[in-house]
N, C-alpha and C positions, 0 to 999 in steps of 0.2 A: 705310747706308740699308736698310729693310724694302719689299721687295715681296714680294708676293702674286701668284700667278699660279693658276689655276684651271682642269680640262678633263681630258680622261681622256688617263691613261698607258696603252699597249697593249703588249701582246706581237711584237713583230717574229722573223718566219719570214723567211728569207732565203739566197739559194742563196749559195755562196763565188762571189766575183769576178766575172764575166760571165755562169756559166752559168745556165741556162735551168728555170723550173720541171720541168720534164719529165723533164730529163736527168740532178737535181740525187739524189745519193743520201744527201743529207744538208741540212739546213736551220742555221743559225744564228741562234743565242738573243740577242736585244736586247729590248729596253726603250726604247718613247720615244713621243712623242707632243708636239702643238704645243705648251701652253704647259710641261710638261713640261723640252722641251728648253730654253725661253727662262733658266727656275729654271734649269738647270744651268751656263749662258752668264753668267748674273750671278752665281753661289754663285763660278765661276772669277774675276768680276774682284773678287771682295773685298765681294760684299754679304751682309747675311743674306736670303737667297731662300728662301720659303715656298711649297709647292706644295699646294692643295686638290683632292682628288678624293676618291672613294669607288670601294677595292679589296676582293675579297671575301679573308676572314680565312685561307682555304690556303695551301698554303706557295707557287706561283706567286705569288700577291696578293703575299706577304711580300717574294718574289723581288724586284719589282715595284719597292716600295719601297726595299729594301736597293739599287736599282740606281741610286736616285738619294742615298741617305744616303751614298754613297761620294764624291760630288761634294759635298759638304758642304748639300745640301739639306734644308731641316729640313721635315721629312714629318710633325710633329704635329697638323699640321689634316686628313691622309687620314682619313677614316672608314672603317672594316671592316665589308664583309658583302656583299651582293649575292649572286648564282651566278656570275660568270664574269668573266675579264677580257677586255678586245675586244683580238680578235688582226687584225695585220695582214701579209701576205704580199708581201714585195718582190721584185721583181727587176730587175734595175739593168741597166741599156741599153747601147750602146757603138755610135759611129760613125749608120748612119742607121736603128737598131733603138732605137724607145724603150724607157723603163723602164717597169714596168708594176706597179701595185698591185692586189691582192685581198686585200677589208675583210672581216671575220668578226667583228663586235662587235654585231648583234644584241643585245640584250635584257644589256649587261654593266652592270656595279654600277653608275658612274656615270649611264648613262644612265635608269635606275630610282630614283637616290637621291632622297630628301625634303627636303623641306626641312628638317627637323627633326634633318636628320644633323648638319646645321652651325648652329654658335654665328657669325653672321654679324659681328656686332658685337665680340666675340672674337677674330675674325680678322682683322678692322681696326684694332683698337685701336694706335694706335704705328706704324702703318703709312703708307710715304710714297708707294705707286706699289701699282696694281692692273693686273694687264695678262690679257686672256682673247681667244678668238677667235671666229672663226665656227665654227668647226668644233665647240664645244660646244653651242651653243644648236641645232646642226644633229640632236643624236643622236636629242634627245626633244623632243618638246612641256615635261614633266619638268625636264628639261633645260635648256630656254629659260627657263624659270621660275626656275632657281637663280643663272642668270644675271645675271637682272634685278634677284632679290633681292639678288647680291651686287654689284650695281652701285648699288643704293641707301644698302647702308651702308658703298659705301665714299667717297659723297656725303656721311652723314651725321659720317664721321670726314674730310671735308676731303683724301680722297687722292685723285690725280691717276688718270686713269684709260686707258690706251691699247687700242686693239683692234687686232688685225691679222684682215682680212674676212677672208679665207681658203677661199672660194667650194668646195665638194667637189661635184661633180656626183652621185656616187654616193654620195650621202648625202643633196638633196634636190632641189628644183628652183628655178629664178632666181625665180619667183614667192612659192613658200614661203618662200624666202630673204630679199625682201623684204620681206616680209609679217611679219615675226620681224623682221630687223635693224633697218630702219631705225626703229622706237617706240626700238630700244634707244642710238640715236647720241644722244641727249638724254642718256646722261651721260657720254658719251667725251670726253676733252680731245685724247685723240694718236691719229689714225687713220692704219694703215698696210695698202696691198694693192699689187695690180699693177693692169693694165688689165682684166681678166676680173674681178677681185674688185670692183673699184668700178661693172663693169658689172650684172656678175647680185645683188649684196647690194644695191646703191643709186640703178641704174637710171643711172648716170652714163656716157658712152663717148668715153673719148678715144683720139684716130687713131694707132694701132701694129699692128704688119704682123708677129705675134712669130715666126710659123714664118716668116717672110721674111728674119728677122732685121733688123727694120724697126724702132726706136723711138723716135721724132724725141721730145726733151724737150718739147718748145713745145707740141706737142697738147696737155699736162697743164697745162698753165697757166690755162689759161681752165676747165678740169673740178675742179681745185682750189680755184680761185676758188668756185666754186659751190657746191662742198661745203662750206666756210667758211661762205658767208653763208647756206647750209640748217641746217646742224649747229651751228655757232661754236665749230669747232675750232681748239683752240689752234697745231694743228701737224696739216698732211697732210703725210706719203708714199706712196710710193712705188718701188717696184724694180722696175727694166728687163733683162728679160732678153730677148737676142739667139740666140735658140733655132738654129744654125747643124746642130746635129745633138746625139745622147745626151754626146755626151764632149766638146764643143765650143761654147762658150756665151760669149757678152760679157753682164758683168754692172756696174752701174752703179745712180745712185739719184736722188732728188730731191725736196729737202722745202719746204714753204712756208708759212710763218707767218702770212699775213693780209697782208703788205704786200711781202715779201722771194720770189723763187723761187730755187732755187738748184739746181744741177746737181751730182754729185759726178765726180770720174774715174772713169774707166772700166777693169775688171780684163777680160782676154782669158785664159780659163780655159780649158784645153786640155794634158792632159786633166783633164774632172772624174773623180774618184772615187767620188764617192758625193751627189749635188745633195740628196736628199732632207734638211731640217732647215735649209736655208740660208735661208728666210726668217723662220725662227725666231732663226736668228742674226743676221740682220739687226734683227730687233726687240728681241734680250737687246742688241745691242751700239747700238742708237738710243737705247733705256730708260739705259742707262749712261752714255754722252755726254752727253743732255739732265740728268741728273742731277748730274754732274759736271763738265760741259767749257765754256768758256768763252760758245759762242757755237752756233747749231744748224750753223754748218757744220762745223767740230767735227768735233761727235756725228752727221753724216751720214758723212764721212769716216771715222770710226770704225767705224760701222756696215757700212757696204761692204767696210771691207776684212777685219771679222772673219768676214762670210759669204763674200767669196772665200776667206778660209780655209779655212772650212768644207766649201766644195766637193773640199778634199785630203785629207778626213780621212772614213774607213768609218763608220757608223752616221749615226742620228740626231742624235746631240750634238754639239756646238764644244765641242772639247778642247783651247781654246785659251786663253793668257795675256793679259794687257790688258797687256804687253812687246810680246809676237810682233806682236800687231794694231799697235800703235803704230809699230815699226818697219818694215811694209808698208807702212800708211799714210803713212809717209816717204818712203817709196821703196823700201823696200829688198826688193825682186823677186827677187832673183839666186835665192834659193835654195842659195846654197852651205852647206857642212856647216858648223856655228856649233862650232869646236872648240877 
């Protein structure tokens, strides 16, 4: 299968292990960003995954890309040129310290690019799955627009279209957000978020308590419902996370087709290593299930257990097998050493 995923790749600064901007005398060098990561989630389980942005032509830009050509992501619909690519600065929480992000991508290529950078119809041609987020149509006005454009031809070529809402406070506000997303749900088939993402993108709010570590399935049932008959989406999700502390997290999911809701089990993560990028992996490993697997519950149970995966693993990206996930998905928790 060809999908297509679209959004800007960034620069990750990031202290080693727990420690603190402050105190960090050195930073480490990543690469990643939302749909970004999803491309590399499905190049792992055997798709060809295309990823569109526009990186400026230096050798970082190059970096950029070579960072995802090593995961078998085929990078020939990035355009070259811009001034800058947008950096982001992490640092990763532990116990009742959260994590904490500082964004630096200002005025970077994609957020600037034209429409004219991309052959839109080009990049859909052959193409069976489109997937992009909120977090694009957030950078730029610019932005919104390449969106929409490429959500029309991939209307016009007949491919399936998913978004994950993906709500950034520091990047716009709940008003703006709506004001931009929801014209753009008329051609989404698979919507995926949490309870914050379907509140501030879509105005939707169902009842979870997440610093309480509070997230009754049932709320979403009736907020799903409604988004169906607003949108007439093929498929809503959603992930539940039980926010207990930075390193200690229940994490779970729940999807509904129009007539079916269904809940998946529940992973008790603890501790996490690195949460940023798990609900990208949630959504490369939904996108693969629905593509492949017999039924949505499935491809929900897939999806959950490649992003508790993901929660063990440092960086942005699931470095993980559609093996490892299957055998989680089974059961197989232990953790012992596979030798």
């Amino acid at each position: 299968m060809t999908i297509i995923t679209m959004g800007e790749l960034m620069l990750r600064l990031a202290p080693p292990g727990n420690a603190r901007f402050i105190q960090a005398p050195v930073l480490n060098v990543e690469f990643g960003g939302g749909e970004a990561n999803v491309a590399v989630s499905l190049a792992n389980y055997g798709h060809h995954a295309c990823f569109v942005s526009k990186l400026p032509a230096h050798e970082i830009g190059q970096a950029a890309v070579n960072s995802l050509r090593r995961y078998g992501v085929d990078t020939s619909f990035v355009a070259r040129g811009g001034e800058r690519i947008g950096i982001y600065f992490q640092e990763t929480g532990s116990a009742m310290r959260p994590g904490k992000v500082i964004y630096d991508r200002a005025h970077s290529a994609i957020s600037e690019a034209k429409p004219g950078d991309f052959d839109f119809d080009r990049i859909f041609e052959g193409a069976d799955w489109f997937h992009w987020t909120g977090i694009t149509p957030a950078l730029s006005d610019g932005a919104a627009e390449l969106v929409r454009l490429a959500c029309q031809a991939a209307k016009r070529h007949n491919v399936t279209v998913s978004c994950d809402l993906n709500f950034r406070a520091k990047l716009w506000t709940a008003e703006k957000a709506r004001l931009v997303m929801t014209p753009l749900m008329e051609y989404v088939d698979v919507c995926i978020g949490n309870e914050e993402d379907a509140q501030k993108c879509l105005g939707f709010t169902p009842k979870a308590d997440v610093e309480g570590g509070k997230t009754e399935a049932e709320g979403y049932r009736d907020i799903f419902r409604q988004m169906t008959e607003k949108f007439g989406f093929k498929y809503t999700a959603a992930t539940l996370r039980e926010s207990f502390s930075a390193s200690h997290n229940g994490w779970k999911a729940l999807i509904y087709d129009g007539k079916e809701f269904y809940e998946s089990k529940r992973y008790d993560i603890d501790p996490i290593v690195d949460r940023v990028g798990g609900g990208d992996s949630f959504s490369g490993g939904l996108i693969h299930g629905l593509l492949t697997m017999p039924s949505m519950k499935d491809a929900l149970e897939f999806a959950v257990a490649a992003s508790a995966l993901k929660h063990t693993i440092p960086g942005d990206v699931n470095l993980v097998s559609e093996a490892e996930v299957q055998s989680l998905a089974a059961g197989n928790a232990s953790g012992r050493i596979i030798r």
